[in-house]
C-alpha positions as CSV (number, residue, x, y, z in Angstrom):
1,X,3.8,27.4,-16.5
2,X,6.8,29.2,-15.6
3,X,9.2,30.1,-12.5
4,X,10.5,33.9,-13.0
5,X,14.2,33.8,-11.6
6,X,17.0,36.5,-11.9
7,X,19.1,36.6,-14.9
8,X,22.1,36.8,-14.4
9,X,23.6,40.1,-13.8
10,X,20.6,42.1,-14.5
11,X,17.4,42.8,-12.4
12,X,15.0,41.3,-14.8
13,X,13.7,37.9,-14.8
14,X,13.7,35.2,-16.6
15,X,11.2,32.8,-17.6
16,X,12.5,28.8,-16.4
17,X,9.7,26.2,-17.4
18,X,7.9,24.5,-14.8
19,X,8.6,20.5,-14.2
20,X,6.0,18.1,-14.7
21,X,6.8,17.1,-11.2
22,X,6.3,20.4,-9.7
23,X,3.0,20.8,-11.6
24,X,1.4,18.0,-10.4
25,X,2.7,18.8,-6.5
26,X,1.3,22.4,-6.9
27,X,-1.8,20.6,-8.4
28,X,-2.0,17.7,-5.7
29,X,-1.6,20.7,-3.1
30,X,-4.5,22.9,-4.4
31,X,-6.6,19.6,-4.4
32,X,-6.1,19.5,-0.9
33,X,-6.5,22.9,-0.2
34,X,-10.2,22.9,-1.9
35,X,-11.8,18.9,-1.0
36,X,-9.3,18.3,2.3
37,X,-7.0,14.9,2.8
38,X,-10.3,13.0,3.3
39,X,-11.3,13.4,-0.2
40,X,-7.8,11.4,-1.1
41,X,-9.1,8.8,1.2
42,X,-12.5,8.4,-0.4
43,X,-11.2,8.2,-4.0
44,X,-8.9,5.6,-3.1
45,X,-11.3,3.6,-1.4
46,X,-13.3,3.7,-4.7
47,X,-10.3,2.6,-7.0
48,X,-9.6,0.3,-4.4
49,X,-13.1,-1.6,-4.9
50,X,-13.5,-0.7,-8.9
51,X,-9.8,-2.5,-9.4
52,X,-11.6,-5.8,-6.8
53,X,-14.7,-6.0,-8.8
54,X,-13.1,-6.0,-12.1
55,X,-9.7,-7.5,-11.8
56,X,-10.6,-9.6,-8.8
57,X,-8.8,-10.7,-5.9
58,X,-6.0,-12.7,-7.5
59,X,-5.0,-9.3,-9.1
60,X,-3.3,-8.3,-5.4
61,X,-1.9,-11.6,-4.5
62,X,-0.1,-10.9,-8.1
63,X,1.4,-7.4,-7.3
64,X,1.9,-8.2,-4.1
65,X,4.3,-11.2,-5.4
66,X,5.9,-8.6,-7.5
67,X,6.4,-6.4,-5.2
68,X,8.3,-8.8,-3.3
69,X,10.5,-10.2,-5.5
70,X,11.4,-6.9,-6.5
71,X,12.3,-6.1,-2.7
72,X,14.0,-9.2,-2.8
73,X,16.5,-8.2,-5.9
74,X,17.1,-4.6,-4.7
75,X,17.6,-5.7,-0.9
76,X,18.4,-9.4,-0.6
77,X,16.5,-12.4,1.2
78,X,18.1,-11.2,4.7
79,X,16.2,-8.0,4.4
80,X,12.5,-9.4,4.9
81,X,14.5,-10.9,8.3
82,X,15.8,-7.5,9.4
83,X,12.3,-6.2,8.7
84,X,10.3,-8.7,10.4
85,X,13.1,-8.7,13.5
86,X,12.2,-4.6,13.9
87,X,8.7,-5.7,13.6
88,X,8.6,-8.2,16.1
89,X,10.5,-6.1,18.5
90,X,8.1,-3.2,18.5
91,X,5.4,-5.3,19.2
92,X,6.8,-6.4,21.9
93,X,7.7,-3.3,22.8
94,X,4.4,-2.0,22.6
95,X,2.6,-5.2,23.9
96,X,5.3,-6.3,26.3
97,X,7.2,-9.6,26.1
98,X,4.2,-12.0,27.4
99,X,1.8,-10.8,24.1
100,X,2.9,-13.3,21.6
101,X,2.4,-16.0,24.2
102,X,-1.0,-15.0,24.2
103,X,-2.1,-14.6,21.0
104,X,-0.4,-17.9,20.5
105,X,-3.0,-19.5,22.5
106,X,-5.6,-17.7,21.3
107,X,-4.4,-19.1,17.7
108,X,-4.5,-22.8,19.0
109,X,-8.3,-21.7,19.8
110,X,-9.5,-20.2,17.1
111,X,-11.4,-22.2,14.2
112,X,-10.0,-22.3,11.1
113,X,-11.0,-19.9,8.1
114,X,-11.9,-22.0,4.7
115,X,-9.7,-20.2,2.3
116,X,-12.2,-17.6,0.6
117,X,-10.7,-18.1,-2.8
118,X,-10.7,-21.9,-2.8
119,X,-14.3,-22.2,-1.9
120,X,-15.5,-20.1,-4.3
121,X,-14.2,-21.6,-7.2
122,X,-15.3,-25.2,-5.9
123,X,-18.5,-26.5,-6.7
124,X,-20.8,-28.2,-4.1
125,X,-21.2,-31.7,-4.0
126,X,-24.1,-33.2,-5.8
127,X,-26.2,-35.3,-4.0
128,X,-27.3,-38.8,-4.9
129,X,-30.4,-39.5,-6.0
């Protein structure tokens, strides 16, 4: 592919190669043009599950640890505070201030979810006989 733009001092055009990053926006925007945004959504949702059933669940507590720590050496420790601070106050902004009072209680409440990954890697107890 190429972009035609004015040579200089002349009225023909010259021929300036295309970048691979501006192929692939002009490809991603045709995409949407033809199947729509939801058709983004769908395949997503597909290599979403594909990437669970083969790599399983540990796979994204992995990345998401990298993605952390790499957060953490571009940004600093402090940063997840700032970003949890914002967080926290637009919840309360949207909630108003009484909203983490209640959910509190509703925590004390709750029962407690077994943690998925433990009990299905545990076997059950045998019984005597």
């Amino acid at each position: 592919m190429a972009k035609e733009t004015p040579a200089e001092g002349q009225g023909m055009t010259e021929k300036k190669p295309t970048t691979v990053q501006e192929a692939g926006r002009k490809g991603g925007r045709r995409v949407k043009e033809k199947y729509g945004q939801a058709f983004y959504v769908d395949i997503g949702k597909k290599g979403g599950r594909i990437i669970a059933e083969t790599r399983g669940s540990d796979y994204y507590a992995q990345i998401g640890k990298k993605g952390g720590e790499t957060v953490r050496q571009r940004h600093g420790s402090e940063f997840f505070a700032q970003i949890g601070k914002k967080g926290g106050d637009e919840v309360k902004r949207r909630h108003g201030p009484d909203y983490y009072s209640q959910i509190g209680k509703k925590g004390g409440e709750a029962p407690r979810r077994t943690d998925r990954r433990r009990s299905a890697t545990s076997t059950p107890t045998e019984t005597a006989e």
